[in-house]
PANU-596898 format. One record per residue (C-alpha): residue number from 1; residue in three letters; x, y, z. Coordinates in nm, 2 decimals. Layout:
PT  seq  type      xx      yy      zz
PT  NUM   Ala       X       Y       Z
...
//
This chain:
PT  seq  type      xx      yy      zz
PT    1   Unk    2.64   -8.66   -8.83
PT    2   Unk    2.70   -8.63   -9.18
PT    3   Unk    2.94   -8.76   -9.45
PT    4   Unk    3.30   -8.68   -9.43
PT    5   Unk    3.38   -8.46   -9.76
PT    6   Unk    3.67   -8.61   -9.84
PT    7   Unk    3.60   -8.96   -9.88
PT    8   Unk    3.51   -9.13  -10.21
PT    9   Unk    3.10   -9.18  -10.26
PT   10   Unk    2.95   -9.40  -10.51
PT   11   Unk    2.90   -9.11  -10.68
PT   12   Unk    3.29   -9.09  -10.69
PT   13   Unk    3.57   -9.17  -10.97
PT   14   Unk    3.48   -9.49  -11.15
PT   15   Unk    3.78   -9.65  -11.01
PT   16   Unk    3.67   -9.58  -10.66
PT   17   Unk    3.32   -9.64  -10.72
PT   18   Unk    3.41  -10.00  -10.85
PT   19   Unk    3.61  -10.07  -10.57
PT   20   Unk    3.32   -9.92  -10.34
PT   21   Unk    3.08  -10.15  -10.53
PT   22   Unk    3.35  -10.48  -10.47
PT   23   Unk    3.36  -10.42  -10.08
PT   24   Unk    2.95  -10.41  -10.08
PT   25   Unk    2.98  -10.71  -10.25
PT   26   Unk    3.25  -10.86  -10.02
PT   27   Unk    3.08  -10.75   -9.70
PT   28   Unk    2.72  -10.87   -9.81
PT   29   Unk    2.90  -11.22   -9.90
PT   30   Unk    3.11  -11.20   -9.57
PT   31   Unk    2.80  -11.13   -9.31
PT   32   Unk    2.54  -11.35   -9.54
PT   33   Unk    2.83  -11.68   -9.51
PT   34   Unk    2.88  -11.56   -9.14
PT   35   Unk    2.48  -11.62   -9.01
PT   36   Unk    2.51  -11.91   -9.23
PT   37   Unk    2.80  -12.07   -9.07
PT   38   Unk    2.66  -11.99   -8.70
PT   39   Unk    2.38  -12.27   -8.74
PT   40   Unk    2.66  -12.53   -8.81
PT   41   Unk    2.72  -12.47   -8.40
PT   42   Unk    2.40  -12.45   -8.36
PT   43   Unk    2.18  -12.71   -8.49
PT   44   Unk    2.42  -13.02   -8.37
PT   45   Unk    2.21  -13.07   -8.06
PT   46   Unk    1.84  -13.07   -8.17
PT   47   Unk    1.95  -13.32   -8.49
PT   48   Unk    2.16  -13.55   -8.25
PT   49   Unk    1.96  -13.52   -7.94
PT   50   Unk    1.78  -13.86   -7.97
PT   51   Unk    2.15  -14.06   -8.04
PT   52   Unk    2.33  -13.79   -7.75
PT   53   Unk    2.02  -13.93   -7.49
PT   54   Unk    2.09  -14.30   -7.63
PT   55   Unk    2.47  -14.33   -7.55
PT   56   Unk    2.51  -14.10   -7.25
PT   57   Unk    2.14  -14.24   -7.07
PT   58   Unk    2.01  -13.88   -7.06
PT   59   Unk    1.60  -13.90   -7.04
PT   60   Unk    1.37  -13.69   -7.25
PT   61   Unk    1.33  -13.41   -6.93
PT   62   Unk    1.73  -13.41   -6.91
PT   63   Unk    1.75  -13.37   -7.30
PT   64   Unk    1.43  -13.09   -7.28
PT   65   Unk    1.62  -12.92   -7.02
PT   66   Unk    1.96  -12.88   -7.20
PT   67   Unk    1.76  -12.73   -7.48
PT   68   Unk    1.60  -12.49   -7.32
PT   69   Unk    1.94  -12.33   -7.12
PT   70   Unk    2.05  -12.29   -7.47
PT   71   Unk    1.70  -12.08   -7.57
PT   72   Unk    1.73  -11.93   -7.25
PT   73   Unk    2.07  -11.80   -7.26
PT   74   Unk    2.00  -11.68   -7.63
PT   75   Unk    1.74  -11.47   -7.58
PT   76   Unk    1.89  -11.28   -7.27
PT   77   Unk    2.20  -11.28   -7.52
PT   78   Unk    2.00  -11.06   -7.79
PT   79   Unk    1.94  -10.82   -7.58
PT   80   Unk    2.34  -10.79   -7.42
PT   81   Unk    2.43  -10.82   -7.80
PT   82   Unk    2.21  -10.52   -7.89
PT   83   Unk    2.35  -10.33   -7.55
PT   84   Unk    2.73  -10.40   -7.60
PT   85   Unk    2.73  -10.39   -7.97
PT   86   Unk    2.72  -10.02   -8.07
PT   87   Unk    3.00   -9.97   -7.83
PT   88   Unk    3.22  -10.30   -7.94
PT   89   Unk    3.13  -10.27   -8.29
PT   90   Unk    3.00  -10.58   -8.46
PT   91   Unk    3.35  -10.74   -8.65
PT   92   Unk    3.45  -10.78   -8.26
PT   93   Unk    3.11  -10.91   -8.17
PT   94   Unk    3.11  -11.16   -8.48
PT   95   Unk    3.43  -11.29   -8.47
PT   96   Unk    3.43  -11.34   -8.05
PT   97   Unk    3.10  -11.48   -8.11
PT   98   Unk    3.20  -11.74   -8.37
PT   99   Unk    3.53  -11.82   -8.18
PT  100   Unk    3.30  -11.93   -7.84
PT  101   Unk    3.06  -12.08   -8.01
PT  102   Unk    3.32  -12.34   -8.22
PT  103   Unk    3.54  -12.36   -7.88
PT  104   Unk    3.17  -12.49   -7.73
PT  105   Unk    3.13  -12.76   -8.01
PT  106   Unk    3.47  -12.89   -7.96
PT  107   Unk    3.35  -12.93   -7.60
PT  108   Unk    3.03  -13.08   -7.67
PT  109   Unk    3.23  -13.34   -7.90
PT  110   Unk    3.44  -13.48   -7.57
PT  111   Unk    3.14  -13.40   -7.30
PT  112   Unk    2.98  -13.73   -7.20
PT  113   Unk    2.75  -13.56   -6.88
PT  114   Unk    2.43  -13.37   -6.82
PT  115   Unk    2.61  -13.09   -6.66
PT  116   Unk    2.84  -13.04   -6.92
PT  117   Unk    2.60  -13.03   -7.15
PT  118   Unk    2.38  -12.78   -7.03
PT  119   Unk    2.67  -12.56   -6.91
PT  120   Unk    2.81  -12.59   -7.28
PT  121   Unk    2.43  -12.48   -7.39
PT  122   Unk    2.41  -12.14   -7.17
PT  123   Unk    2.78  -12.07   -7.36
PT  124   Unk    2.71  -12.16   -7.67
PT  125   Unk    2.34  -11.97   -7.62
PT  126   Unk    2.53  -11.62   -7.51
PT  127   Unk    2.79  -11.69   -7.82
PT  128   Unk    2.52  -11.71   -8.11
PT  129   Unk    2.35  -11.41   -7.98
PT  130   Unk    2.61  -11.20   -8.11
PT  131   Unk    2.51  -11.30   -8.47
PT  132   Unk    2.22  -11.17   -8.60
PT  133   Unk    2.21  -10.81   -8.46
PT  134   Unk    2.52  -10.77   -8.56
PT  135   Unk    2.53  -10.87   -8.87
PT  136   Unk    2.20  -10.73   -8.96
PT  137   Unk    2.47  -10.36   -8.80
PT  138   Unk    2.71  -10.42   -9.04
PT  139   Unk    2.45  -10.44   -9.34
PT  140   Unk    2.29  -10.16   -9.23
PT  141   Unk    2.65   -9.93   -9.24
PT  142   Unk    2.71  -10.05   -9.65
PT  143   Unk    2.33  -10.02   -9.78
PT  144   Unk    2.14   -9.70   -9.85
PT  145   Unk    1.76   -9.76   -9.71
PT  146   Unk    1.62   -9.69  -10.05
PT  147   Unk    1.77  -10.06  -10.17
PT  148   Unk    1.78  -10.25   -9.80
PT  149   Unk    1.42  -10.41   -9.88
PT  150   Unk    1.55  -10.55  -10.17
PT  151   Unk    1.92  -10.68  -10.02
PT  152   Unk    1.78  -10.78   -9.71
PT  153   Unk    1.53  -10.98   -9.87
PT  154   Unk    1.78  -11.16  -10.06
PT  155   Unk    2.02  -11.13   -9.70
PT  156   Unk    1.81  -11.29   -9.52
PT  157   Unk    1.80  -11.59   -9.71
PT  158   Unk    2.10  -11.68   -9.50
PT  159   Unk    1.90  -11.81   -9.15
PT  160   Unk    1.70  -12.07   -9.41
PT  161   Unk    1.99  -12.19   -9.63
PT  162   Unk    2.19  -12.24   -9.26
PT  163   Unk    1.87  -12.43   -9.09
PT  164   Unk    1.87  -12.69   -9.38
PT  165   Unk    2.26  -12.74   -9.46
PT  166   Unk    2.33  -12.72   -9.08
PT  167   Unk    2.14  -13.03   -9.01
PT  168   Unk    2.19  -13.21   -9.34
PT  169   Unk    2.55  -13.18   -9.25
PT  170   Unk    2.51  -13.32   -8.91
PT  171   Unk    2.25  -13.57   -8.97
PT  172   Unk    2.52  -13.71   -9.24
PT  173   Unk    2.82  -13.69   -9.03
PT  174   Unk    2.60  -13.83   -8.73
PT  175   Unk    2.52  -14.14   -8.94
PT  176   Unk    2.89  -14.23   -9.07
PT  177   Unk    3.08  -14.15   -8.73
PT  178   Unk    2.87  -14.02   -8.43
PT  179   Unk    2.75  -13.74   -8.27
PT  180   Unk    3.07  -13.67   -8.13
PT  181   Unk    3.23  -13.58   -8.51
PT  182   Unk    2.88  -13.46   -8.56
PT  183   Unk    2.98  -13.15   -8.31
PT  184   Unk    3.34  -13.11   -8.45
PT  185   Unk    3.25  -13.10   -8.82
PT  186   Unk    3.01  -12.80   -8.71
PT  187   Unk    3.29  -12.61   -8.53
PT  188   Unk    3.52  -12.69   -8.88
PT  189   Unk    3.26  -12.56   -9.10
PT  190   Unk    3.24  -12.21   -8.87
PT  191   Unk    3.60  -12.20   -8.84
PT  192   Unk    3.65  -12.16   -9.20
PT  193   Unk    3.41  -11.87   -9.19
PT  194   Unk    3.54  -11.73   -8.92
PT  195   Unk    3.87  -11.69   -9.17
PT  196   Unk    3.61  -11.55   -9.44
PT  197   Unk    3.46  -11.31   -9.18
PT  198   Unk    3.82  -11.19   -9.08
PT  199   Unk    3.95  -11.03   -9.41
PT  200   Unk    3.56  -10.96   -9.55
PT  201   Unk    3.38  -10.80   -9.28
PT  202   Unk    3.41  -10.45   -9.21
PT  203   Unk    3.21  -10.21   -8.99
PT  204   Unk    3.15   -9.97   -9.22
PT  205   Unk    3.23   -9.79   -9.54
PT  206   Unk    3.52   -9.50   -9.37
PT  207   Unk    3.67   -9.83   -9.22
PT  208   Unk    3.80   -9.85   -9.58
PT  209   Unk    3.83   -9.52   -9.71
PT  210   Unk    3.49   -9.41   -9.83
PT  211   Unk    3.22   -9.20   -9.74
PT  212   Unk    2.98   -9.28   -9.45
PT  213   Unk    2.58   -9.37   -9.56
PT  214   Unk    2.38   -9.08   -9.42
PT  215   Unk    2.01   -9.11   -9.36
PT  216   Unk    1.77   -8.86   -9.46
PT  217   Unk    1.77   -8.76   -9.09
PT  218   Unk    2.13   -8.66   -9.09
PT  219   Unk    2.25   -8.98   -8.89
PT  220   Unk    2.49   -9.17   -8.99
PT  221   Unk    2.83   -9.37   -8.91
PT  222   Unk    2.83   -9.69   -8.76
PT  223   Unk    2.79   -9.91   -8.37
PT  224   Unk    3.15   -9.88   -8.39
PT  225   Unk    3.18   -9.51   -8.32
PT  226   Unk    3.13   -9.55   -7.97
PT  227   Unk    2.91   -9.35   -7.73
PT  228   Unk    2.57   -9.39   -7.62
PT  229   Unk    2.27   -9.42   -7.89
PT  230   Unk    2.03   -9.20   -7.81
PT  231   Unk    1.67   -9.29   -7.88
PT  232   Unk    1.35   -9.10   -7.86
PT  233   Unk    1.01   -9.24   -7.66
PT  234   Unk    0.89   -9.28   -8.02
PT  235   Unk    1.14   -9.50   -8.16
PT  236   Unk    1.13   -9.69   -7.83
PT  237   Unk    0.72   -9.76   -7.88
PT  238   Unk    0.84   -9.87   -8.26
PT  239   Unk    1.10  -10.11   -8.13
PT  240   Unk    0.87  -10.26   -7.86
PT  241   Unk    0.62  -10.29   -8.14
PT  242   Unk    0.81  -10.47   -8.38
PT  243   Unk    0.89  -10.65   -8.06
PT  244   Unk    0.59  -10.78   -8.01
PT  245   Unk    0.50  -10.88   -8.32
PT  246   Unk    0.85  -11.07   -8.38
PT  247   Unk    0.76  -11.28   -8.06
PT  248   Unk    0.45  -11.36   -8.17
PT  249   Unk    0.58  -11.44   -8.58
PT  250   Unk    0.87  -11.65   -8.39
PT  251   Unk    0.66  -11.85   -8.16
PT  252   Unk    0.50  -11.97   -8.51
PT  253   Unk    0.80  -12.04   -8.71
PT  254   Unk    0.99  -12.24   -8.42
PT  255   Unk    0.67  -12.40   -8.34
PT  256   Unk    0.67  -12.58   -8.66
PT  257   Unk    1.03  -12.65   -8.72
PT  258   Unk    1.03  -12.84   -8.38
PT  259   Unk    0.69  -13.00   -8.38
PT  260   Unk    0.58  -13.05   -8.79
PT  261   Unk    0.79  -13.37   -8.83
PT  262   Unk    0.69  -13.47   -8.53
PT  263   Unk    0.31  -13.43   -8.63
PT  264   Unk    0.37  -13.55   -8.97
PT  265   Unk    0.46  -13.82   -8.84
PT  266   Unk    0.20  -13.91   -8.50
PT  267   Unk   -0.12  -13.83   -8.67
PT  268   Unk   -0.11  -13.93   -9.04
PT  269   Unk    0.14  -14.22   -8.96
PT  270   Unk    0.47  -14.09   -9.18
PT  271   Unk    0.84  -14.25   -9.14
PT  272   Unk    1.08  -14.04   -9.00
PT  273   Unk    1.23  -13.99   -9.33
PT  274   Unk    0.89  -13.88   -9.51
PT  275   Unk    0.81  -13.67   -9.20
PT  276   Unk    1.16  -13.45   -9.24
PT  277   Unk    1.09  -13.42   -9.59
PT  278   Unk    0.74  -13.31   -9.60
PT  279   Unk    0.84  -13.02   -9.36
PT  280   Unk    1.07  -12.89   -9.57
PT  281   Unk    0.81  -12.74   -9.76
PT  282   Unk    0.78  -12.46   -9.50
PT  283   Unk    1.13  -12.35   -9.54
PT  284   Unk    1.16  -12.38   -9.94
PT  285   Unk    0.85  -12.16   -9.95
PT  286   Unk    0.97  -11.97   -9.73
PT  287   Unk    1.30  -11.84   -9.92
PT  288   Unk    1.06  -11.76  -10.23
PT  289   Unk    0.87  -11.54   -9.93
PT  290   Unk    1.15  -11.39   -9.84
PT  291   Unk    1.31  -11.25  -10.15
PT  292   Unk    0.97  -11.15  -10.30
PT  293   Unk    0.86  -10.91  -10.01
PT  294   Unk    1.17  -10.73   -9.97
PT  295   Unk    1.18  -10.68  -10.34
PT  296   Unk    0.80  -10.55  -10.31
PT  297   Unk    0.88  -10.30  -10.02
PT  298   Unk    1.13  -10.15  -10.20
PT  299   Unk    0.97  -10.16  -10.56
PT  300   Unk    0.61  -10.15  -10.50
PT  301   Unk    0.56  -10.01  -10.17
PT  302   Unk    0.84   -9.76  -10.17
PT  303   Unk    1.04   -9.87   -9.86
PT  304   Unk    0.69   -9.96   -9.61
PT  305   Unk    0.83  -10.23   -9.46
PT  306   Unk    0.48  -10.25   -9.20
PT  307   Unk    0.25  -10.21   -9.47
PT  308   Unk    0.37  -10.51   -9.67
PT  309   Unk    0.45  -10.70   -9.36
PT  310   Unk    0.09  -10.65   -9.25
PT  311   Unk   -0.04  -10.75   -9.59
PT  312   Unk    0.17  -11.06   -9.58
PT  313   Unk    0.09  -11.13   -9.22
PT  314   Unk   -0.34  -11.13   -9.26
PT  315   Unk   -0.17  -11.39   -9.53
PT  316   Unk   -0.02  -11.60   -9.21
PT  317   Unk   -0.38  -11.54   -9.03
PT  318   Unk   -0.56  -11.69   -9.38
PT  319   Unk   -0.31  -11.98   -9.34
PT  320   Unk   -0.36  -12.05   -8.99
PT  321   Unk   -0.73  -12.04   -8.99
PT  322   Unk   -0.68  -12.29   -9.31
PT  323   Unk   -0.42  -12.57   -9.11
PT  324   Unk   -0.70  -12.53   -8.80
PT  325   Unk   -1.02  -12.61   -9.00
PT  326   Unk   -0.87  -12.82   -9.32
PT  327   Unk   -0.52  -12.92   -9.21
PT  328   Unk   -0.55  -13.19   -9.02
PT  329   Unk   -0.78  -13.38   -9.26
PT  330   Unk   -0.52  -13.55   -9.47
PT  331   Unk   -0.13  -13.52   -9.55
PT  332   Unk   -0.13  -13.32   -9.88
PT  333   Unk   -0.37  -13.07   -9.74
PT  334   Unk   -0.14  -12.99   -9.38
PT  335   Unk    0.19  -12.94   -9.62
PT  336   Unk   -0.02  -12.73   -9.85
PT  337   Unk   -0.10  -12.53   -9.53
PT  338   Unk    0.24  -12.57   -9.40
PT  339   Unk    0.39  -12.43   -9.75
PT  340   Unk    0.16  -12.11   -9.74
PT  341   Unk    0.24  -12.01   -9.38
PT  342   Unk    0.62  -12.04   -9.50
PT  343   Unk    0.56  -11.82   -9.77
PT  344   Unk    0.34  -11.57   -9.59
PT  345   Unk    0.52  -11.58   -9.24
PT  346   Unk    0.89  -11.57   -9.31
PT  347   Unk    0.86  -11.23   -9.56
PT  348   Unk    0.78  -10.99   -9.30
PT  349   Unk    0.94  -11.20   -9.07
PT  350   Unk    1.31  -11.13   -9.20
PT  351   Unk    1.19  -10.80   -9.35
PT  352   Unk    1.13  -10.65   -9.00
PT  353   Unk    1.43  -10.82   -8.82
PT  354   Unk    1.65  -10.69   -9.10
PT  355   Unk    1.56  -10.37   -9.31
PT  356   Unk    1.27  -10.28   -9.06
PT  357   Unk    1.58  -10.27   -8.72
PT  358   Unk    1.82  -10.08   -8.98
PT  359   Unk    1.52   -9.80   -9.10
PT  360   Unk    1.42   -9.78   -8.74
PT  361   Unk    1.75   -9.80   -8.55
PT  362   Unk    1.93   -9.59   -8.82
PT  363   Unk    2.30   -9.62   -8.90
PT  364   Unk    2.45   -9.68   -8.53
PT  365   Unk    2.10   -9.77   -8.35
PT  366   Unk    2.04  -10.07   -8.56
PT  367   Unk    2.26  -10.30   -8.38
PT  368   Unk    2.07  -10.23   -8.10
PT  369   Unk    1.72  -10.22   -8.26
PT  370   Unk    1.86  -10.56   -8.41
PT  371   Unk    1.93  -10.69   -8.09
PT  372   Unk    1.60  -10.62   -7.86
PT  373   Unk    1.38  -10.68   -8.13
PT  374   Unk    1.54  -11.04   -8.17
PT  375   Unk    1.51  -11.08   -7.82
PT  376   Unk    1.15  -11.02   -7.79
PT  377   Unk    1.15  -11.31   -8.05
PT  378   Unk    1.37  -11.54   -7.93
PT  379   Unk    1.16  -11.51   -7.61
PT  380   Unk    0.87  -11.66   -7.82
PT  381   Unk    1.10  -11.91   -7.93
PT  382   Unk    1.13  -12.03   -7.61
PT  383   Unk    0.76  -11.99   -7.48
PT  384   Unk    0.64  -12.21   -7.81
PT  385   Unk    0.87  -12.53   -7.67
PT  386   Unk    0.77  -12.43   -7.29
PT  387   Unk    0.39  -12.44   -7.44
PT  388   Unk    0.33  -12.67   -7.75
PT  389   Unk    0.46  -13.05   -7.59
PT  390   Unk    0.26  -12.99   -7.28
PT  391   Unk   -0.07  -12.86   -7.51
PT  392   Unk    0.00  -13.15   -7.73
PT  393   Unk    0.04  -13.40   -7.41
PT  394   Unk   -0.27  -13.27   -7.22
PT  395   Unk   -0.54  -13.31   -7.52
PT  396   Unk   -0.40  -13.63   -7.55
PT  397   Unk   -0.25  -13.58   -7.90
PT  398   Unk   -0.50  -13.38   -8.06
PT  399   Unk   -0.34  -13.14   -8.26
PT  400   Unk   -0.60  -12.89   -8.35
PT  401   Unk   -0.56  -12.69   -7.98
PT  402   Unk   -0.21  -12.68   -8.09
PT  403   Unk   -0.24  -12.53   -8.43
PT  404   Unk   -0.48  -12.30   -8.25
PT  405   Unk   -0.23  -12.12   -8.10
PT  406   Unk   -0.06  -12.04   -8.42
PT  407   Unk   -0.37  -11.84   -8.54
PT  408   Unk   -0.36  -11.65   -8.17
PT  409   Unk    0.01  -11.60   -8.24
PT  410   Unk   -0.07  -11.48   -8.61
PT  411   Unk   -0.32  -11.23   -8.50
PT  412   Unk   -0.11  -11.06   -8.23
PT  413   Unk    0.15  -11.02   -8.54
PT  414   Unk   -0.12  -10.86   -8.69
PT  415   Unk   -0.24  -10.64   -8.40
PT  416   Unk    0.10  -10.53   -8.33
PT  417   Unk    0.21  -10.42   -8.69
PT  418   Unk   -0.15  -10.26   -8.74
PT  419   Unk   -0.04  -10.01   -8.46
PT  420   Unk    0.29   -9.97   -8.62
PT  421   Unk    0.09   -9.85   -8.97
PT  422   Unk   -0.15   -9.63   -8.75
PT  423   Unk    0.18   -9.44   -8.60
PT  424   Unk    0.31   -9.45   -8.94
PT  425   Unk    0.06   -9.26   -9.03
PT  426   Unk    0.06   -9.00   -8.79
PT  427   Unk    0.41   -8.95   -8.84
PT  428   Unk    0.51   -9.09   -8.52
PT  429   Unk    0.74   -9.41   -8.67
PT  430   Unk    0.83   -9.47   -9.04
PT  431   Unk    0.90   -9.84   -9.12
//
């Protein structure tokens, strides 16, 4: 497909050009706010889940269980996103998406039951799996590939600013009037995005009267063009690939969201308090490893997304074989590990996910790629909380065995983007 003739480039008039350059800057703002405002309906739960088990009687396996339907149902709703997306296009996805998943927190706020709970979870699950894949679409229709290393990099940033103002939000709200206005001020926040979203976000440049982003390959246009996308067996091995090595980069980064506080705080004998604030480290360095290895694939490694991420993941295998041998000795030596492992992990971690779907997926494919690829991940998500309480129960609080399976993790990223740089190479994939 290539680029309508008659519609203004930024090559175009000045005037046009400037207004091209304004709606980049309105949609980057309008998807970046959007994945942003989905964790406000997201995070409730996991930060209110000990006050939610006090006041209805819910036990830990209740509790456990209602967090899992939501992983479940997320990561089965990745892979419908990436499906229905390229036909729906992603402003439908998003704003449906957003509008189910602040209906659902209005529903947690007046639930009081186990059932409802968990029902709420498999909704709210399906609803935020329309986020990320296609917003990541939407990105991909406004940005040349030349520059998405560098955008998506700072893009990207929007999943780590969400996971800490989500919960500071909550945790706040939660402590001056319950978890029940902890759940509605989530939905209020993501209902004034959703307004943001609605008169920001568009599909793609010819939505507004400009010319369409062609690939060097021809392709071009956006999900919202309908039809089938077409993929070759190559592309598919690529996807699965990246797959693979999201599940295993994912498995990591959820692992020690969920778990660091709570090892901070069981073997070096921090408060609550200390314990959250320690763990921050991982995400603060992980923003700085965001924003630095897109700008390097793009300025240094001309647009290799699997060659930085590789370089950046034998970084998360240096820091995992570090928190194994010397991070369990004392506090300031696990958050020095836990900092590193931010740094290193979330890069290629966000890079892949983001510039890595859109390069691989193309214009109208990366919804798709977006979407399985996330999947694969979010399935790691939920293997890491199926995996890490029980290892953590069954040594009887040791955590070395635990941390051990964040090196395995961090050396099956490695193996799978290795293969990804050996097809590069013989010019069967190009990330």
């Amino acid at each position: 497909m290539t680029a309508p003739t008659n519609l203004p480039t930024l090559d175009a008039e000045p005037q046009t050009a400037r207004r091209l350059k304004m709606w980049r800057y309105r949609v980057f703002g309008a998807t970046w706010l959007c994945y942003v405002g989905y964790y406000f309906c997201r995070k409730p739960f996991s930060v209110a889940k000990s006050r939610i088990g006090h006041e209805l009687a819910l036990d830990a396996e209740q509790l456990a269980w209602i967090g899992a339907a939501y992983l479940i149902a997320y990561t089965l709703g990745q892979f419908l996103s990436g499906g229905i997306g390229p036909r729906v296009g992603p402003r439908k996805m998003l704003l449906w998406g957003m509008a189910v998943s602040i209906a659902s927190g209005v529903g947690f706020a007046a639930s009081s039951s186990f059932a409802a709970f968990a029902v709420l979870s498999i909704i709210n699950g399906f609803a935020q799996a329309t986020g990320w894949s296609n917003a990541v679409g939407t990105m991909a229709s406004w940005f040349h590939r030349e520059e998405r290393g560098t955008v998506m990099g700072v893009w990207s940033t929007c999943f780590q600013v969400g996971n800490v103002a989500a919960p500071a939000l909550t945790a706040w709200v939660l402590q001056a009037a319950g978890f029940r206005w902890a759940f509605l001020a989530g939905s209020l926040v993501l209902a004034a995005v959703w307004v943001v979203v609605l008169f920001h976000q568009a599909n793609r440049p010819e939505d507004k009267g400009f010319a369409a982003i062609v690939e060097a390959d021809g392709s071009g246009g956006t999900s919202a063009d309908g039809g089938p996308v077409v993929w070759s067996r190559a592309t598919w091995i690529t996807v699965w690939l990246v797959g693979g090595a999201y599940f295993a980069m994912k498995f990591i980064r959820y692992a020690l969201d969920s778990w660091a506080p709570f090892f901070l705080s069981r073997k070096f004998g921090l408060r609550d308090d200390e314990a959250g604030y320690v763990s921050t480290l991982f995400g603060i360095c992980g923003i700085v490893g965001v924003v630095a290895t897109g700008r390097l694939s793009d300025k240094v490694f001309g647009g290799r997304r699997a060659l930085v991420s590789f370089i950046m993941i034998v970084g998360v295998v240096f820091a995992t074989v570090l928190i194994v041998g010397v991070g369990t000795q004392s506090v300031l030596a696990f958050a020095l590990c836990l900092g590193l492992i931010g740094f290193t992990l979330y890069g290629p971690d966000a890079l892949l996910t983001g510039a890595g779907a859109m390069d691989i997926g193309g214009g109208r494919g990366a919804v798709r790629a977006a979407g399985i690829i996330s999947g694969l991940g979010s399935a790691g998500s939920v293997v890491q909380e199926l995996v890490i309480g029980k290892m953590y129960k069954d040594n009887a609080g040791d955590i070395r065995p635990v941390l051990g399976t964040l090196l395995a993790s961090a050396l099956l990223a490695a193996a799978c983007v290795g293969a990804i740089l050996v097809r590069n190479r013989r010019g069967l994939s190009d990330v």
